[in-house]
C-alpha positions, 0 to 999 in steps of 0.5 A: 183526546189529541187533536189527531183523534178529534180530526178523524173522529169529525172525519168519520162521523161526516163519512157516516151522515153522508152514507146515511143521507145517500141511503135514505135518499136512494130509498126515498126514490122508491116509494112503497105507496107508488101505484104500480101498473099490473096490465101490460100493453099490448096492440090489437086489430079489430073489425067492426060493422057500421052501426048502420046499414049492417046486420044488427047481430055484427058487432059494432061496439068496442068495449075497453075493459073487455078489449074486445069487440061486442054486438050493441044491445039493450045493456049498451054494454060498450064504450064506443060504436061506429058508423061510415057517414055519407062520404064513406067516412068513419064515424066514431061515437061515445056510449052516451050518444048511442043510448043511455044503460039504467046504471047511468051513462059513463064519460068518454073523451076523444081528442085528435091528436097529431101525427099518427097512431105510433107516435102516440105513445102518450095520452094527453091530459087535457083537451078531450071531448066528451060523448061528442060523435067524430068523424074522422079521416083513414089514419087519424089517429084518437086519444080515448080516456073512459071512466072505468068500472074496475077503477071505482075505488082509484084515485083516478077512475079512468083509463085511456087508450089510442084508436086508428080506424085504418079503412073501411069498406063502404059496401060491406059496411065495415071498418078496420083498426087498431087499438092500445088500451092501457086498463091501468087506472091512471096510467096514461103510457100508451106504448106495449109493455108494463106501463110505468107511467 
């Protein structure tokens, strides 16, 4: 074989692993065992009664797999409840410290976080509290992280979400909020839409 030919033979033969290095390069990026989110978020208000001093058929809990507000009974079918302290202040109170179901209590972790509710757009991954009461400031802003039930079989058994308790009114015993839940296992992405992260 001349010369010429061996050049354009090494030539072309380099071309070809360069391709082949570029596509599998590019389908190493897209991992076929990466979890994928399968629950958009999305934000929502609610009201909630105190869990004292209110009529005890108001609801008063907050439950994360549900998103939605419950009434707090026997079953303790709820992550969070609420109260207004002395000071007309929110109170925001895990499970645990409200009762303990037969099954067992699950973990719930707060944390403060700076800034307000829309600039947290990211849970945090450490420096929660776990079944600690917080009271609260109007426009605080809280990192939430449960365990979850529908998350028994992940490798991460939690999901979190962001709350803001807005106001609340003293007299009526009642508060208003808003919350992100991101019932993805896992997924710590705290902004509307399909988490990707």
């Amino acid at each position: 074989m001349t010369p010429v030919f061996q050049s354009l033979r090494r030539r072309r033969l380099a071309h070809l692993l360069t391709f082949a290095g570029l596509a599998f390069g590019a389908a190493a990026c897209d991992d076929p065992f990466q979890v994928k989110a399968s629950f958009p978020n999305e934000h929502q208000t609610f009201t909630v009664a105190a869990l004292t001093g209110a009529d005890v058929n108001a609801p008063a809990g907050l439950f994360l797999d549900g998103r939605s507000v419950v009434r707090i009974g026997g079953d303790f079918s709820f992550d969070l409840a609420f109260d207004i302290n002395a000071q007309g202040k929110p109170v925001v109170i895990p499970v645990g410290m409200v009762g303990t179901p037969l099954a067992g209590t699950k973990p719930i972790g707060l944390v403060r976080t700076s800034g307000g509710y829309d600039v947290l757009t990211e849970a945090p991954k450490s420096g929660f509290h776990f079944d600690s009461t917080m009271v609260v400031n109007p426009g605080a802003a809280l990192a939430i992280q449960a365990q979850s039930s529908n998350c028994s079989f992940s490798l991460t058994p939690y999901i979190f979400a962001k709350i803001v308790i807005d106001s609340v009114n003293p007299g009526t015993r009642t508060l208003y909020g808003r919350t992100l839940i991101n019932l993805n296992c896992g997924f710590r992405q705290l902004t509307t839409g399909l988490p990707t992260f």
